[in-house]
C-alpha positions in Angstrom: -174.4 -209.5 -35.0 -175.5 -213.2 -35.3 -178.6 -213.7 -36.3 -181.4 -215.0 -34.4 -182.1 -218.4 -35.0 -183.5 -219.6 -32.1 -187.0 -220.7 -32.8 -185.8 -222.9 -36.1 -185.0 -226.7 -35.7 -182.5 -227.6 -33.6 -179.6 -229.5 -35.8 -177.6 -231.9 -33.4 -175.9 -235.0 -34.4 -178.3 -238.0 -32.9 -175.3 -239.5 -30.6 -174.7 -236.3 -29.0 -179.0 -235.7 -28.6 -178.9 -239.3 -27.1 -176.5 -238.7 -25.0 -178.0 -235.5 -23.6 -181.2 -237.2 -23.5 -180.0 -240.5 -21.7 -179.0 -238.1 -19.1 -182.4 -237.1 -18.3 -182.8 -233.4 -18.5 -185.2 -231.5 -20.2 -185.5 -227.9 -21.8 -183.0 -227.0 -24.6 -180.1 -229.4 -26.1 -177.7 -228.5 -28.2 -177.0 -225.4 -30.4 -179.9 -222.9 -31.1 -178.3 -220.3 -33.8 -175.1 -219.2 -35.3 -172.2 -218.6 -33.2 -169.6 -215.7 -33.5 -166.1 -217.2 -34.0 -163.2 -214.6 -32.8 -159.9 -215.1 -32.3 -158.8 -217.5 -29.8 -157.6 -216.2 -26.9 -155.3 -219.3 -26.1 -153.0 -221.4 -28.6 -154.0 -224.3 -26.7 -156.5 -225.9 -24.5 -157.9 -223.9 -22.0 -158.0 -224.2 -18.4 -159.6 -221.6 -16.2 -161.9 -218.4 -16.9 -163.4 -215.9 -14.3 -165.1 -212.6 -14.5 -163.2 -209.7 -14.2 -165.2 -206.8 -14.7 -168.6 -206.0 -16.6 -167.3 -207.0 -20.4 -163.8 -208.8 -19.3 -162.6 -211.9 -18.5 -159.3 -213.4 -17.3 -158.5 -216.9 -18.4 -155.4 -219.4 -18.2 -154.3 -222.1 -20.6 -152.1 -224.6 -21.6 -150.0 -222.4 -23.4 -148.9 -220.8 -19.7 -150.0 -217.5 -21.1 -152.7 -215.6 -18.8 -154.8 -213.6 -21.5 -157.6 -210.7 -20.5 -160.5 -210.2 -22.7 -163.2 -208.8 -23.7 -166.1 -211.0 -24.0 -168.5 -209.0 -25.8 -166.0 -208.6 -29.0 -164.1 -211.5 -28.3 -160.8 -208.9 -28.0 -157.8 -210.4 -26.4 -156.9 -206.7 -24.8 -153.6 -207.8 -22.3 -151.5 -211.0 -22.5 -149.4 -211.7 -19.7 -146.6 -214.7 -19.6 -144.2 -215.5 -17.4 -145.2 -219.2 -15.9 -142.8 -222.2 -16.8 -146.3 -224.6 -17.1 -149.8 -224.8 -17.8 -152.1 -222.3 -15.7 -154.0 -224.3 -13.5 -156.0 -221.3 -12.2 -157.1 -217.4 -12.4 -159.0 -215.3 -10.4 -159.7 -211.8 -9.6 -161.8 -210.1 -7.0 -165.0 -208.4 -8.6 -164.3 -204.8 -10.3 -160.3 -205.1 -9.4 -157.7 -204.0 -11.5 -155.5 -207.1 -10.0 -155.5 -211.0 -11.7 -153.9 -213.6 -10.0 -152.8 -217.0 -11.9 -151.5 -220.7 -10.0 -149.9 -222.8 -12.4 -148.4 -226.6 -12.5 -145.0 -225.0 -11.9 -145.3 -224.4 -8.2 -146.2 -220.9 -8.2 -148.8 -218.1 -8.2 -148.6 -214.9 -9.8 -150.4 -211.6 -9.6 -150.7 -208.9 -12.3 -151.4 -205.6 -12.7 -154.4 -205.2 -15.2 -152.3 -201.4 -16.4 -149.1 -202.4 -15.7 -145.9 -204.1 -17.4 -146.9 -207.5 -19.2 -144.8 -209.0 -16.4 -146.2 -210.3 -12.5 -146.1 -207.5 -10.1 -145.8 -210.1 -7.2 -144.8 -214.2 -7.0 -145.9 -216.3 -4.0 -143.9 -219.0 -4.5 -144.0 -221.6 -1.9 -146.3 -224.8 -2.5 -144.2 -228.4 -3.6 -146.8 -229.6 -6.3 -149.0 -227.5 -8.7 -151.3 -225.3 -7.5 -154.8 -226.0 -7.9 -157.0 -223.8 -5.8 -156.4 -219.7 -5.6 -159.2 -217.2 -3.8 -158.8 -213.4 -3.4 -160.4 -211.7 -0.7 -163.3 -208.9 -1.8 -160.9 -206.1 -1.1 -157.7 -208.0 -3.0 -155.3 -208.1 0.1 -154.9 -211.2 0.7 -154.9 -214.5 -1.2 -155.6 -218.2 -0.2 -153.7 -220.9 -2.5 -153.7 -224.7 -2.5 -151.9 -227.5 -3.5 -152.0 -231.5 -4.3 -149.0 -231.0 -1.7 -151.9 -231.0 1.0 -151.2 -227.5 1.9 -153.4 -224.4 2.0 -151.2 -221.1 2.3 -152.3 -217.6 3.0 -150.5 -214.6 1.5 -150.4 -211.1 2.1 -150.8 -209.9 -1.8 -148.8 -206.7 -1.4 -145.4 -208.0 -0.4 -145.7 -211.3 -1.5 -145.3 -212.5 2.2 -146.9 -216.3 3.5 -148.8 -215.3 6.4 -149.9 -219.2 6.8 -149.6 -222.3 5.7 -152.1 -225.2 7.0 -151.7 -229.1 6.0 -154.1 -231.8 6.1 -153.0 -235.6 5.2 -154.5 -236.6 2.2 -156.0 -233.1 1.5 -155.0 -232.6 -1.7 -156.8 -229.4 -2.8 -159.2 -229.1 -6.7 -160.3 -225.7 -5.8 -160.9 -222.6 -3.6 -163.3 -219.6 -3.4 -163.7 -216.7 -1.1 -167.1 -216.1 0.8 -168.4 -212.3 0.0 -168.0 -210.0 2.6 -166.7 -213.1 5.6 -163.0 -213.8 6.3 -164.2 -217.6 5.0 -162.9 -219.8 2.5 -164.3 -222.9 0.8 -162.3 -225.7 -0.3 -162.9 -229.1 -2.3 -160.5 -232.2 -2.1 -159.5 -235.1 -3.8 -160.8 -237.0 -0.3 -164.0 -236.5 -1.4 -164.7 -233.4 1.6 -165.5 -229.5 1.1 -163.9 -227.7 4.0 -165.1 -223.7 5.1 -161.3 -222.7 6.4 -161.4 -219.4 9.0 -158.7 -217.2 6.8 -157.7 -215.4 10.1 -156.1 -218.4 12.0 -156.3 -220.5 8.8 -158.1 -223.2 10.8 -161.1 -225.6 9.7 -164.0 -224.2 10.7 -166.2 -226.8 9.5 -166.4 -229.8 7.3 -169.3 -231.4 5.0 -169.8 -234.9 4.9 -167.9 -236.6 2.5 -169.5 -237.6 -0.7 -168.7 -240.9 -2.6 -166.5 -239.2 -5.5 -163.2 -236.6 -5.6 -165.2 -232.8 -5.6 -163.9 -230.6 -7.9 -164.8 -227.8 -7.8 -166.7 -224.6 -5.4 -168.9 -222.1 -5.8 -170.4 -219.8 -3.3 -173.5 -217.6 -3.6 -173.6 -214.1 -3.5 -175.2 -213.7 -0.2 -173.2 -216.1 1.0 -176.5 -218.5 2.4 -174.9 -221.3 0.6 -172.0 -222.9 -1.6 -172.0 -225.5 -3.9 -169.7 -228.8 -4.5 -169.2 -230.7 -7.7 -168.0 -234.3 -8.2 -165.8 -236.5 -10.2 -168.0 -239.6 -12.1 -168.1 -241.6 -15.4 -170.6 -243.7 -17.0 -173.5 -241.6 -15.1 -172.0 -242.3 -11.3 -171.5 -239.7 -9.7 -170.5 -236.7 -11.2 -174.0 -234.6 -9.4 -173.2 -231.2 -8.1 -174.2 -230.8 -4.6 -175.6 -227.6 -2.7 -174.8 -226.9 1.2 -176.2 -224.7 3.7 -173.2 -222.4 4.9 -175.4 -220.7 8.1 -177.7 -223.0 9.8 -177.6 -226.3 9.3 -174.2 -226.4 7.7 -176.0 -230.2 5.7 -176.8 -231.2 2.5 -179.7 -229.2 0.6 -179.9 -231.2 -2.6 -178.2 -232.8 -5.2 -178.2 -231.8 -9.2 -178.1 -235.2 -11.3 -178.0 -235.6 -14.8 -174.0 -235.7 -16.8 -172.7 -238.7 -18.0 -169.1 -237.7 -16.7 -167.3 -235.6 -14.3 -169.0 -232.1 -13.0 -165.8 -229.7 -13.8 -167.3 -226.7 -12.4 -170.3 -225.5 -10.6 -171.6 -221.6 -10.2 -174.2 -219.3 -9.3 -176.1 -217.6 -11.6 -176.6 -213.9 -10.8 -180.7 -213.0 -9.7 -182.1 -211.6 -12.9 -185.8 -210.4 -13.9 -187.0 -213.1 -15.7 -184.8 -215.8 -13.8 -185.7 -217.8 -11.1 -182.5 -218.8 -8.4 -180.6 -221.2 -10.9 -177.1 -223.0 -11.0 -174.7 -223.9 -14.1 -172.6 -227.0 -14.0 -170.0 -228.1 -17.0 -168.4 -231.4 -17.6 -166.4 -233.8 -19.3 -168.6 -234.9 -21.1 -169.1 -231.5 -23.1 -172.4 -230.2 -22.2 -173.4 -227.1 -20.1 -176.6 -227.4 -17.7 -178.3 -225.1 -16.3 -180.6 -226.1 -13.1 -183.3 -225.1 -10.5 -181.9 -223.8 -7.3 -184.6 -224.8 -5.4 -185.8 -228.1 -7.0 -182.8 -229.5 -8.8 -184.7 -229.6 -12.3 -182.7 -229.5 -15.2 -184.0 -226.8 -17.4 -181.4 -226.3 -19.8 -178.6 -228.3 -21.2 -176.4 -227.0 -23.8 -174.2 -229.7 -26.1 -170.5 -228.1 -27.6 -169.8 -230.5 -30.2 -166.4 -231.0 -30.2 -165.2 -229.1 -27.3 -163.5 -231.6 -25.3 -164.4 -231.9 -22.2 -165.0 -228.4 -20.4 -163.0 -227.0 -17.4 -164.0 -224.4 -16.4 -167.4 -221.7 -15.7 -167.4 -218.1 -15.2 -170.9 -216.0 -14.8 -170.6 -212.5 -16.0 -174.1 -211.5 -15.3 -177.7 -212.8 -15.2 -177.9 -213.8 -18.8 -174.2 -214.2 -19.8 -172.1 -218.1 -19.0 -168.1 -218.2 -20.1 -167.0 -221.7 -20.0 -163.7 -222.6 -21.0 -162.6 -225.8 -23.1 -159.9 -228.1 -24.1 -160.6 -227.6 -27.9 -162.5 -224.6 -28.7 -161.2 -222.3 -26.3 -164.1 -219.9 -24.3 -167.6 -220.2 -25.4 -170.0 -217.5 -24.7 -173.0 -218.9 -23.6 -176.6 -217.0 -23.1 -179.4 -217.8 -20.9 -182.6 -216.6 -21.9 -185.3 -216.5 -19.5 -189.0 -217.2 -20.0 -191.6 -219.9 -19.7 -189.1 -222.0 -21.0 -185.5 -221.4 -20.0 -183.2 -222.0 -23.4 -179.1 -221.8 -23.6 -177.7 -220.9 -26.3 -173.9 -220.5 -27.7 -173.5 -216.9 -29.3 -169.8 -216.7 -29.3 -166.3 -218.0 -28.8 -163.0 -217.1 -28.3 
């Protein structure tokens, strides 16, 4: 085990403190202790990482392999290829023994967790990479999306298209399915986040559109609410945004604070000692962790050299996975407490 090194001087190279300074949070920046380094899960940069189950992970990369691990060790324990290109996405619905993967060469695959290393279905069918996949709770059906402007629905068990939607200029960063409602949430590179009605797949609403490209969606788990995140540079843009999905279907509030694009955005599971709270990563390298209620800041976590971060994945109430373009996943804590720290105790 690492040792504990939490209450001993922080060591951060000053450009990287000023940078998370300029950006005005407060709490923790930058490294607290000594981090675990495992074998990498990916040969290259990675894209996308979600929970799986209690100590796994799924994750896509660069090197167009879809790898399933476990995070506690660090363990690559099932390696599945078969993709022509990068793996834009992966996702799996909670506890399932079922991983589905969209990559930039059209297609989507799904894969049995105790099966062959090869895809036990293919929904081919979009014109342009695929960029947004959701799984329904009970793993039947699947919602993809494309920059070809289309949203497809797909019936998981014999790989038939059961829909396919398209909106001009709806060219899709990301999907996720609302627990326990036949509702999907969408972001867009027109600046919108769409709630699509799976059955018909119609628009059943859409949010006002925001000043930058939202890339990415997160909903919570009693599906009150879901949040946005947006493209920025330079400290424009790049907030994440959180929406009222019941009754007033507007804006709630808006997390400010990185320097470049908001990559991801995701609810933190309610723990004991933590209060409602939010994760956001970003180009610029740095993990925050916010307020629900308030948009404070309270943490923000700097991974010198990292590249800039695409992905996040909450495990539970303490645990963050967020995947990178040159260190490959990090395994993040959040301790609760008077003061809220985050801390990097692993990677991967």
């Amino acid at each position: 085990m690492a040792p504990d090194l939490s209450c001993q001087p922080l060591q951060l190279p000053v450009l990287s403190l000023f940078l998370c300074r300029a950006e005005g949070s407060v709490g923790q920046t930058g490294p607290a202790g000594a981090s675990r380094q495992h074998s990498p899960a990916h040969t290259d940069a990675v894209t996308s990482v979600a929970a799986l189950k209690p100590d796994l992970c799924v994750s896509g990369g660069r090197d167009k392999s879809v790898a399933v691990s476990s995070w506690r060790s660090g363990a690559a324990l099932r390696r599945f290829t078969g993709h022509e290109r990068e793996v834009t996405k992966v996702t799996s619905a909670l506890d399932s023994n079922r991983v589905f993967s969209a990559s930039r060469d059209k297609t989507v695959m799904m894969w049995e967790l105790h099966g062959t290393s090869g895809p036990s279905q293919h929904f081919p069918g979009h014109d342009l990479v695929v960029t947004g996949l959701a799984v329904s709770p009970d793993s039947s059906q699947l919602c993809t999306g494309s920059r070809d402007n289309t949203v497809c629905k797909w019936d998981t068990e014999t790989g038939e298209c059961l829909g396919r939607a398209a909106i001009s200029r709806n060219l899709v960063t990301h999907l996720c399915w609302v627990p326990g409602e036949p509702y999907v949430i969408q972001t867009s590179e027109d600046k919108t986040t769409r709630v699509w009605d799976s059955r018909e797949l119609q628009v059943a609403h859409t949010f006002p559109a925001k000043q930058h490209i939202q890339t990415c969606c997160d909903v919570s788990q009693d599906g009150r609410y879901c949040l946005s995140s947006s493209s920025g540079s330079a400290g424009h843009g790049a907030e994440a945004t959180l929406w009222d999905l019941r009754q007033t279907r507007d804006r709630v509030c808006e997390y400010k604070g990185h320097f470049q694009t908001t990559t991801s955005c995701v609810f933190l599971p309610r723990g004991p000692t933590l209060a409602p709270s939010i994760a956001t990563s970003s180009s610029d390298s740095t993990v925050k962790v916010w307020d629900q209620g308030t948009a404070a800041c309270l943490a923000t976590l700097c991974l010198e050299g990292s590249g800039p971060l695409a992905s996040l994945a909450a495990c539970d109430s303490c645990t963050l996975l967020c995947a990178s373009s040159n260190s490959g996943i990090h395994v993040l804590r959040v301790r609760g407490g008077a003061e809220l720290a985050l801390e990097e105790v692993a990677a991967f």
